[in-house]
Every structure is written in structure tokens, then in C-alpha cells.
N, C-alpha and C positions, 0 to 999 in steps of 0.2 A: 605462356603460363601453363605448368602442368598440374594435372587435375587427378588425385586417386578418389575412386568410388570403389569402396569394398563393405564387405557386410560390417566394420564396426562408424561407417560412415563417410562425410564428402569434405577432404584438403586439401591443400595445397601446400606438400612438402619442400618446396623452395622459393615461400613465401610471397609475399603481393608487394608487387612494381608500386612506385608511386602512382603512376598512373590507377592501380586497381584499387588504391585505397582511398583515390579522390574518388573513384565511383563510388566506392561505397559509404563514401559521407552523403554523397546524394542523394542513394537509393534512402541511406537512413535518413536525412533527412525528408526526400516521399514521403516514408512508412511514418514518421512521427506527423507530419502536416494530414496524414489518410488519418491514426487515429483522432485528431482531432475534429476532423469533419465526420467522423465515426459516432464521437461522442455530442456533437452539438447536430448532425443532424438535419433538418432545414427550419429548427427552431428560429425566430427570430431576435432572440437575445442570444444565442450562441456560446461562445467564450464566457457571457457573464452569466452565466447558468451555473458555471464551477464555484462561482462567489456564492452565487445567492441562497444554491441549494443548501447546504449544510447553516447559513444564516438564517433560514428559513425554518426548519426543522429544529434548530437549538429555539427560536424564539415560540415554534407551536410548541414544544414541551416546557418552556420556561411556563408559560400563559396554563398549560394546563395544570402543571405542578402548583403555581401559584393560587387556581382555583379550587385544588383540593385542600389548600391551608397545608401543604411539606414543607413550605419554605424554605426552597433552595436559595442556597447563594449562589449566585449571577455569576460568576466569573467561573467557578470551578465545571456550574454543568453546562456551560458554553465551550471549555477547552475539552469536557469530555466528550462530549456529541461531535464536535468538529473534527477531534482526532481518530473517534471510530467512525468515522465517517469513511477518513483517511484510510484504515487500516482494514476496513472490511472491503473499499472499492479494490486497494492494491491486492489483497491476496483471492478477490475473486478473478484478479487480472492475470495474476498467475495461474491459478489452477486451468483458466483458458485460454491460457496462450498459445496453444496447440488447435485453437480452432480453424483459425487462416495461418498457417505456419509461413505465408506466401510474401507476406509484410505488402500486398496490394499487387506487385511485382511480378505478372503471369509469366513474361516471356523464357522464364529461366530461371532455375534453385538460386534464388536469392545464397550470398552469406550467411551464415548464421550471426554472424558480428555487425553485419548491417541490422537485420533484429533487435539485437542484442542492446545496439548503441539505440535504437529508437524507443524502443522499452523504458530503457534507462533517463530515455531525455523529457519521452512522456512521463514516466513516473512522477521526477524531478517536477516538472512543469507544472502537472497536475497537483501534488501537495503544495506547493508556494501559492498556485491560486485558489485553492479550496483555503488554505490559514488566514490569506491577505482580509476578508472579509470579518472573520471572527477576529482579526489581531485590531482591525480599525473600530471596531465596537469595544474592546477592552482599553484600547488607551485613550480612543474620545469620550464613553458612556462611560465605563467602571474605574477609570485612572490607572489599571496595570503596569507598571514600570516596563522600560522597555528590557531588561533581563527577562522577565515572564514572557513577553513578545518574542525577542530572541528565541529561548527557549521551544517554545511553539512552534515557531518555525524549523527549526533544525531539528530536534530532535521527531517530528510529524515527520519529518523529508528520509529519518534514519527509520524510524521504523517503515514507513514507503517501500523501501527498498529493502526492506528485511522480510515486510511481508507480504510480498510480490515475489521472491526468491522462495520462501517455504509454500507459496501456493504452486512453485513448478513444479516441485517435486511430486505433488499429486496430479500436474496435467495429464499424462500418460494414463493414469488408472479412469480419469476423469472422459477422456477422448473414449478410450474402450466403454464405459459402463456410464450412461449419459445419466443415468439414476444418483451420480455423484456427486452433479450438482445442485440438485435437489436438497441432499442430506447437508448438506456444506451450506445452502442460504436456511436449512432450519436453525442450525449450530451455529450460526454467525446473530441469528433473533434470537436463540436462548444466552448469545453470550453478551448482545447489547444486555438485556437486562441483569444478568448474576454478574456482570463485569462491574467496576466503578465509573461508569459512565454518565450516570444521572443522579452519582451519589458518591462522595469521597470512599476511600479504601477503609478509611477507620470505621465509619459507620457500619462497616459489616465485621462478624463476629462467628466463631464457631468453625465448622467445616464449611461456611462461607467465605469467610475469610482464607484460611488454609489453603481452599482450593485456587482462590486467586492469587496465594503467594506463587502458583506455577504457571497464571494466565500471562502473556508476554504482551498483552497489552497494559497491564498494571503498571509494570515498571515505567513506561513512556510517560502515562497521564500524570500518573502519581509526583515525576521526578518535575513535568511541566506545573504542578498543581503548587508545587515548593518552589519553585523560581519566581509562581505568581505571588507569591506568597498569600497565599488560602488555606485552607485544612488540607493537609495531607500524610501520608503515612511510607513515603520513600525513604527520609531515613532509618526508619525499621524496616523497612524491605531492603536494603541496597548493604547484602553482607553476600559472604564468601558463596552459598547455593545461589543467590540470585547470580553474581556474578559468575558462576559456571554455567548456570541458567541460560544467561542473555550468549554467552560463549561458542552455544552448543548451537544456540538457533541461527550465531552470522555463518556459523559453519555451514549451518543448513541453506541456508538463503542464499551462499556461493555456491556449493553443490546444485542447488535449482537451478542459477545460471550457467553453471557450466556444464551440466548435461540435457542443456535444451537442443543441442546439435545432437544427440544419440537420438531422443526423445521425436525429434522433425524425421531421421531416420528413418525410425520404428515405423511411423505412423503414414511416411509417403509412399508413394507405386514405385520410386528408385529403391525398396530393399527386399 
């Protein structure tokens, strides 16, 4: 197998043997079983921590919300809290993905598509078990049809991966300027609360409103919040800007993954 290393990066211009792409199912499958032990740690609930947390957290704010007399309904700030739950873990996974660019893998420059494929399977993996809890509360407790369930599911699993891709695009500035991710866990707390997460879209009004017609979490909750069938404001959102909107951002989210090879580049002792 031949190998170029030049200053725009590391390929392999006459492609990988079968042999080279069974390894790197393996290495990717390693790097996805590391982040998992990554993420549970030597807790002893483990795995069921993806469930609990996000069920945990929608029920302290249901219980709180309920004690201030706001009277939320049940179902809408359950699919919102779960989904930004969702959407803030993915895009702070992107913006640090650049932190072990190694995928676990000391002996040798991993692929970038070994990466890549574990990224993707953890992503994947990850949103299906953070929804599985909050979907089993809405069709045993609230009666949610299972279109809203569906719903939930897929579309949490699409923005995942959408906003795991626009968080790469800032990894690089992220890796340089460690101050970045600081500013990035403030602006994800001012955006749980200005977002419709603990409060349908319609309830907000004015340059609150407005400004959430360009927040790219809106559109997810909002369109789950109408398959639940609960209060929601997607079919007034879902015209011609929003759909250039959501357009611009898969753009972006494929550009995050496919300049995570320049990106590993930049930032290792090979450039």
C-alpha cells in the first residue's frame, strides 16, 4: 500500500485492499467501544446513564415548572429538554473532536475514515439511547402515538449528525484558542433558555420569536412537537428561508466531516 504525506495531508492514492478496510472496521469499531467507556467511565450504571440523564433532568424541570404554577404540558417540555440535550452533547462533540485525533490508536496515524465511521456510529448510538427513555414515558405516561415517537427518534438522530458536523468546523479554532470552549458552553445556556425548549415556539413573540426563526434547533423540536401532536409552530416555520436555512447548515455539517483529515493535519507533529 502506498502512502502520500504532503503539506495538504495523509492518502492513499491507489486505494485500500480489502484487507485495509477490514482493519479499519476494527480500529473503528475500537474507537466507537473507547468512546463509550469514555463516556460511562467506571460509573456503575454505565450505558444506562444515556437513558436516565436526559429523563432525569426533563422530570427536575417538569417538578420545578409545576411548582412555580407555568403549567407546562408534559409531552412538549419532555421532547424539548431530550432533544437539546441531544443537540448540545453532538455539537460540543464536534467542536472537540480535535482533542485525541488518535481514535485511542497510539501505534500509528490512524485513518481519518476509521474516525470518521466511529463518530458517526457513536453519534448514531448515542441519540437512539438518550430518545429510548423519553419515547417510553410518552407512549406508556402521556399516550403519544407512535408517529410522535417515530418522529423523535429520527429526526433527534438527524439533527445528531448535523450538529456534530457544524461543531467541526469550529474544532480547529477551538484546539488553537482553548477560551472557545468556554464561550461555546455559555451560548449553548443562553440558547437552552431563548430556544423553545421548555416552552413551545408560539409562546414566544417579537425579536424573540424572529430570532428563533434562524435558531436550527427550532425547526427539529418544533416539527417533533407536530407529529406529537401538541402546540407547535412548524407549519409557520417550514417555508422557502427556513428550507434554504436547514440547506445551508447539511452543507455545513458535511464540510465539518470532510475537512476533519486537513484539520488532524494542521494540528499533528506529521505537518
Amino acid at each position: 500500500m502506498k502512502r502520500v504525506i504532503d503539506h495538504e495531508g495523509c492518502r492513499e492514492p491507489e486505494g485500500l485492499s480489502p484487507k485495509e478496510m477490514q482493519l479499519d472496521r476494527g480500529r473503528a469499531i475500537f474507537a466507537f467501544k473507547r468512546k463509550i467507556k469514555v463516556t460511562v467511565g467506571r460509573r456503575y450504571l454505565g450505558v444506562a446513564w444515556l437513558v436516565l440523564n436526559p429523563v432525569i433532568t426533563a422530570l427536575i424541570y417538569f417538578f420545578v415548572f409545576t411548582v412555580i404554577r407555568s403549567n407546562p404540558n408534559s409531552t412538549s417540555l419532555l421532547i424539548g429538554i431530550c432533544m437539546f440535550a441531544i443537540f448540545s452533547s453532538s455539537f460540543k462533540s464536534g467542536v472537540n473532536s480535535l482533542v485525541d485525533f488518535s481514535g485511542g490508536l497510539r501505534a500509528e496515524r490512524v485513518r481519518t475514515r476509521v474516525l470518521t465511521m466511529s463518530m458517526v456510529g457513536y453519534r448514531g448510538f448515542e441519540s437512539v439511547i438518550q430518545t429510548s427513555g423519553i419515547a417510553a414515558i410518552l407512549i406508556l405516561g402521556l399516550g403519544v402515538g407512535w408517529e410522535g415517537i417515530i418522529s423523535l427518534v429520527f429526526l433527534s438522530l438527524i439533527m445528531a449528525f448535523i450538529a456534530e458536523g457544524l461543531g467541526q468546523n469550529l474544532s480547529i479554532l477551538a484546539k488553537r484558542v482553548p477560551d472557545i470552549a468556554n464561550i461555546i458552553n455559555h451560548l449553548l445556556l443562553l440558547m437552552f433558555f431563548a430556544s423553545p425548549v421548555l416552552y413551545p415556539m408560539s409562546m414566544t413573540s417579537g425579536m424573540h420569536y424572529r430570532v428563533n426563526e434562524y435558531n436550527p434547533f427550532t425547526y427539529f423540536v418544533e416539527a417533533v412537537r407536530g407529529y406529537a401532536e401538541v402546540e407547535s409552530a412548524f407549519a409557520d416555520l417550514w417555508n422557502v428561508q427556513t428550507k434554504l436555512i436547514v440547506g445551508f447548515l447539511v452543507i455545513l455539517a458535511f464540510r465539518g466531516y470532510a475537512t476533519l483529515d486537513r484539520q488532524r493535519w494542521e494540528v499533528s507533529s506529521w505537518s
